[in-house]
Each structure stands twice: as C-alpha cells, then as structure tokens.
C-alpha positions as a printed Julia matrix, in Angstrom:
64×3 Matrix{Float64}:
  29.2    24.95   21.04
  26.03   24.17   19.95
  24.49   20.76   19.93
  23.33   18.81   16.91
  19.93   19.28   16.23
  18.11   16.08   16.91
  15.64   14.07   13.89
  13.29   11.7    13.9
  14.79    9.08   13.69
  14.03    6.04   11.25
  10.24    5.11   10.71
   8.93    1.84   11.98
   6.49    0.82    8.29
   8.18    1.25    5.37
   8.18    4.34    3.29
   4.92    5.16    0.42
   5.72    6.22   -2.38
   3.12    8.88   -4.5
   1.94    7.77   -7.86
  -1.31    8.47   -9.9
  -3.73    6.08  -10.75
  -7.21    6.39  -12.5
  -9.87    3.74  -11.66
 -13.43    3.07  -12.5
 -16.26    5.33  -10.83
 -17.38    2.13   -9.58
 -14.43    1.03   -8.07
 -14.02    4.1    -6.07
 -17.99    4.31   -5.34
 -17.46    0.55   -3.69
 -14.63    1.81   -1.43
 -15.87    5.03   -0.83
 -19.29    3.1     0.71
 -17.29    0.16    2.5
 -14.94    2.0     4.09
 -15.71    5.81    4.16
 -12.59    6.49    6.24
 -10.01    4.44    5.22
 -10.58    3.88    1.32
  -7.04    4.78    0.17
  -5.52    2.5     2.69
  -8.11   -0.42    1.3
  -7.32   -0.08   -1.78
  -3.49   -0.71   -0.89
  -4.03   -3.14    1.08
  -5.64   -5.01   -1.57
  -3.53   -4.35   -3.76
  -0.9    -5.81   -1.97
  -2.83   -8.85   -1.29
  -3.53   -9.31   -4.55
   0.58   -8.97   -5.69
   1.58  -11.13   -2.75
  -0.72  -13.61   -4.21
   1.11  -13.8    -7.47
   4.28  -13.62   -6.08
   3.29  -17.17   -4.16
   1.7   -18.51   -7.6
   4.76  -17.54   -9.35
   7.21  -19.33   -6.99
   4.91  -22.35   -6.54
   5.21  -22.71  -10.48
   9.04  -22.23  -10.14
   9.34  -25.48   -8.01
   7.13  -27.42  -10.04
C-alpha cells in the first residue's frame, strides 16, 4: 500500500487574491523611492489601513 502523499498544510496569513489596478506614475514613483523593496506590499498595506479606517467611521456613525 502506498501512503498518502503529504500537503502543506493550511497557511498561517490569509490568502491574496490577483487583480489589476492602474495608478498614477506618481503614485508608483513615490513607492518605488520609499520603499524600493517592498512597494507592492506598501501599497496593500495602505490600502488596508485606509479601508479599516472607514470601516471604524462607518460603524461609529451606526451607533450615533
């Protein structure tokens, strides 16, 4: 018999999903100089800043 072949197993972050987006030359000319190695992850990461932000204006406006 043979054994199972064994996976990965689940990930520890959360799975990225692929998408397209086109931004400003300057946008990508400010990352690309602030953070020459780690742009794409910047820009998610303030992205996500920026959406958890609104989520916690939205809900502060729900319980007024």
């Amino acid at each position: 018999m043979i054994p199972p072949k064994k996976t990965r197993g689940l990930g520890k972050k959360p799975r990225l999903y692929m998408t397209s987006i086109r931004l400003d030359r300057y946008v990508i000319d400010y990352f690309a100089e602030q953070y020459p190695a780690r742009k794409q992850a910047m820009m998610r990461e303030v992205l996500a800043n920026f959406v958890r932000s609104k989520k916690g204006e939205a809900s502060e406006q729900a319980q007024a």
